[in-house]
C-alpha positions as a printed Julia matrix, in Angstrom:
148×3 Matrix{Float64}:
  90.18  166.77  119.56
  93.66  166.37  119.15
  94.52  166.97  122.65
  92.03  164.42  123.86
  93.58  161.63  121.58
  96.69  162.67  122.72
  95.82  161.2   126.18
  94.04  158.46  125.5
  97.23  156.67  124.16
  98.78  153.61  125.67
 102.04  152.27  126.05
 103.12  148.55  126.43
 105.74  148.09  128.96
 108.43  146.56  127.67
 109.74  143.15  127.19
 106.4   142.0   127.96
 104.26  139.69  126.08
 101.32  137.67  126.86
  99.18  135.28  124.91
 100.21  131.92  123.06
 103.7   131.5   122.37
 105.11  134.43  124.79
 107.4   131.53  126.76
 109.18  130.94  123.6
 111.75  133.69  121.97
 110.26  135.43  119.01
 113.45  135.77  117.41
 113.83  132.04  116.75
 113.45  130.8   113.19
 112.59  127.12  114.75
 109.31  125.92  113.19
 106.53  126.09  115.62
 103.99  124.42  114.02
 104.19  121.16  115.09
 105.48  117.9   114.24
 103.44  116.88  111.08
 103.25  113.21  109.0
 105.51  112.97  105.82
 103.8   111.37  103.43
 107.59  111.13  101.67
 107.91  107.73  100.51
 111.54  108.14   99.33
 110.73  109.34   95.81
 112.16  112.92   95.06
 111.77  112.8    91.77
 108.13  113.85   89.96
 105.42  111.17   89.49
 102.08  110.19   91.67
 102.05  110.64   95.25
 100.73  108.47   97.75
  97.52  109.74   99.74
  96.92  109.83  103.62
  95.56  105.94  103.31
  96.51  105.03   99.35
  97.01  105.99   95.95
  93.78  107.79   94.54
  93.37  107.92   90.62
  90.89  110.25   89.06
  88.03  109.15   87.04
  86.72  111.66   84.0
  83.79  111.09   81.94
  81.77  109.51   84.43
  78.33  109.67   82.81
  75.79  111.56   85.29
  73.62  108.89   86.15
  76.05  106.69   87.79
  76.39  104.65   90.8
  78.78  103.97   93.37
  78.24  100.47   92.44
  78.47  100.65   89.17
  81.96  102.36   89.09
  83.34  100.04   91.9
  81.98   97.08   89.79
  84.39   98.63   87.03
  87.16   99.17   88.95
  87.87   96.48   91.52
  88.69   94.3    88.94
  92.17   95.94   89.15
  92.27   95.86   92.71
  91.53   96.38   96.67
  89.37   99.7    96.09
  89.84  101.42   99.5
  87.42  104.06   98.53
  85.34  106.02   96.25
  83.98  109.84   95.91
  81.66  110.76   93.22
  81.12  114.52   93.8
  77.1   115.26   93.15
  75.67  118.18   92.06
  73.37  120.24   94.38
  71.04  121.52   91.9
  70.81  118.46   89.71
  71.67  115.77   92.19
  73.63  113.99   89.43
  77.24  113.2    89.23
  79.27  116.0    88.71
  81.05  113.58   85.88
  84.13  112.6    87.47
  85.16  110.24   90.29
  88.12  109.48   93.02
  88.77  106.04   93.06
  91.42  104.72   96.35
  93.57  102.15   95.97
  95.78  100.01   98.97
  98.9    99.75   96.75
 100.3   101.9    93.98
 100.57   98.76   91.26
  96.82   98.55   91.89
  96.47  102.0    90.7
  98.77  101.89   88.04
  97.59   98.67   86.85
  93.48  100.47   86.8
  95.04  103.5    85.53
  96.29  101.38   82.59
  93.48   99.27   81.61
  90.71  101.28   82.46
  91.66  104.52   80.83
  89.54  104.49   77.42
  86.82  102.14   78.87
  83.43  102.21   78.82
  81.2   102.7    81.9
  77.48  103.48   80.91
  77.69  104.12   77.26
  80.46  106.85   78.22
  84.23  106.81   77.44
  86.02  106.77   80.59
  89.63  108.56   81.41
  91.87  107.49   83.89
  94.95  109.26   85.76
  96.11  110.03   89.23
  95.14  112.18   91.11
  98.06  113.66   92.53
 101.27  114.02   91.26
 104.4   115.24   92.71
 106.3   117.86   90.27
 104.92  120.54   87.86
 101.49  120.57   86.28
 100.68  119.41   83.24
 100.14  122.59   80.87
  97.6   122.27   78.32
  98.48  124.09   74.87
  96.38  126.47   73.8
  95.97  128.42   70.39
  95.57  131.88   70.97
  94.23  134.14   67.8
  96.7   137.2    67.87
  95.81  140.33   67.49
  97.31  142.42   64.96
């Protein structure tokens, strides 16, 4: 069957492309993505980072029986809440136990992220940090057994 293979080969002619992108040169290392929104608010240095529409802080400990309302009761006492997202689980249909919370302004989040980390919402200690940060991870410690 070799010889039957052997014809059945095709050759494209060359110098000829077609599809998207064949009017531009291949061999150009411009970005051709697209122009995109920065986000870059002038801050190179690590910290939190500003969302699409505001500075989101992350809620853990959320007990599972909570509200919208009862978590935007607790937290727009440090400011215009934008937002929230309480993730629910499918199975259960309770709160997964953690919550985004949006703020307009970055003191607003700071100032909930100060105050409200350590509270109490439902009988259950609350934690409070943003929710993204610019710069490495945090990296939890571990103790490891070693094997001898």
């Amino acid at each position: 069957c070799f010889n039957c293979c052997k014809q059945l080969t095709f050759k494209m002619p060359a110098g000829r492309i077609k599809g998207r992108g064949a009017n531009q040169g291949m061999e150009d290392d411009e970005d051709r993505s697209g122009a995109f929104d920065s986000l870059n608010d002038g801050e190179s240095s690590a910290g939190p980072q500003k969302s699409v529409e505001g500075w989101v802080v992350f809620v853990t400990g959320v007990h599972e029986e909570a509200q919208e309302e009862d978590v935007l009761d607790m937290f727009r006492d440090y400011g215009n809440v934008i937002n929230i997202n309480m993730p629910m689980d499918r199975r259960t249909g309770f709160v997964k136990g953690y919550a985004f919370v949006e703020y307009e302004t970055k003191s607003e989040a700071q100032n909930a992220i100060e105050s409200a980390s350590g509270a109490s919402l439902l009988d259950e200690t609350v934690t409070v940090d943003w929710a993204f940060a610019k710069g490495p991870s945090k990296r939890r410690t571990t103790t490891r057994r070693r094997e001898e």
